[in-house]
Each structure stands twice: as structure tokens, then as C-alpha cells.
N, C-alpha and C positions, 0 to 999 in steps of 0.2 A: 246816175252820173250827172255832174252838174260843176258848180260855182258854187263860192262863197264868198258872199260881198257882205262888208260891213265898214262901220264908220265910227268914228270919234268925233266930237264935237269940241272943238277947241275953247270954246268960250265955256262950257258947264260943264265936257267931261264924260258927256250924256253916252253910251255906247251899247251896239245893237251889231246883229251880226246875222246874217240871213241867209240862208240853202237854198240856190233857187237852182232851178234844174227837171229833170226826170230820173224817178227813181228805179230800181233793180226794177218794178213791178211794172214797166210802161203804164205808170199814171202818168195823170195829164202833167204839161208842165208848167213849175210854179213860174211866175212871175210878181217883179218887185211894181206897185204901184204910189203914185204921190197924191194927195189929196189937195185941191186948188185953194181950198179954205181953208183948212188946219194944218196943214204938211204935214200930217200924218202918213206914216210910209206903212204901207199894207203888202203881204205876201200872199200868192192867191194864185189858186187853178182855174178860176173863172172867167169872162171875157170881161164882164160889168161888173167887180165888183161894187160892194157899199162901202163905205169909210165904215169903221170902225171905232171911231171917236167921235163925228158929226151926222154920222148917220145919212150920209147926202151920195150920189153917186155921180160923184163930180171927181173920180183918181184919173189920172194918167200913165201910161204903162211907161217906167223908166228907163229909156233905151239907152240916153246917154249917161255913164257913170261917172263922164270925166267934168261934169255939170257940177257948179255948187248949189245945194237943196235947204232949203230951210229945217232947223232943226225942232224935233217933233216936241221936245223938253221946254227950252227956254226958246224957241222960233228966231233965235239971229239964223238970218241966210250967209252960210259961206262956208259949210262942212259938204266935204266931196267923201265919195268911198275909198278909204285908206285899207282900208283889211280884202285883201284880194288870196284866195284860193280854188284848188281843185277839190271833190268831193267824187269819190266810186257809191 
């Protein structure tokens, strides 16, 4: 049971949509992280994750979603998470 956040990117269009939460199996739980260098947005059970595109371990856990985030496509800053739901 969880969330469903995702986003559109107004300027390229770019769109991603992400399950974060814990699942039926009490695994751990996902969370959304931002990358300081690339704004690469990463989903992840781990405390540290690695970027995933710069390979650096420089993410930040996203706590606030009502933030505007740089976009991971074309990186204009000013796309917030528009796609909001529930998940069983």
C-alpha cells in the first residue's frame, strides 16, 4: 500500500510516474530521491542510494512534493508532481 506520484514536465512533456510505498509483502519502503547534479529522480529501498545516471551518491530523499524539481530530460527547474494517487 502506498502512493503514486508523478509528473509532467511542461516545457518537453517528459512524463514518469512512480509507486512508492510498501508493498502486500512488508518490504522495505520505496522512496523518491533527487540527484544534486543531474536531477535525476531515483526510486529506491535503500538509505544511500547511487544516482543512476552520474553514478555519484549525492540524492536527496524528496520529502516535499509540493517543490518545483528540475526536470531529468531537458533540466529546466519548475515541474512539481501533478499525478497524485492511492496504490493497495
Amino acid at each position: 500500500m502506498g502512493e503514486i506520484k508523478g509528473y509532467i514536465c511542461s516545457n518537453c512533456n517528459y512524463e514518469k510516474t512512480y509507486f512508492i510505498g510498501i508493498g502486500f509483502m512488508n518490504q522495505k519502503e520505496t522512496k523518491l530521491f533527487e540527484c544534486i547534479h543531474c536531477n535525476a529522480i531515483k526510486k529506491s529501498t535503500l538509505k544511500n542510494p547511487k544516482c543512476s545516471k552520474c553514478n555519484k551518491k549525492s540524492l536527496n530523499t524528496i520529502l516535499d512534493f509540493n517543490k518545483k524539481l528540475g526536470c531529468p530530460k531537458c533540466g529546466e527547474r519548475g515541474f512539481s508532481f501533478e499525478i497524485a494517487g492511492m496504490w493497495d
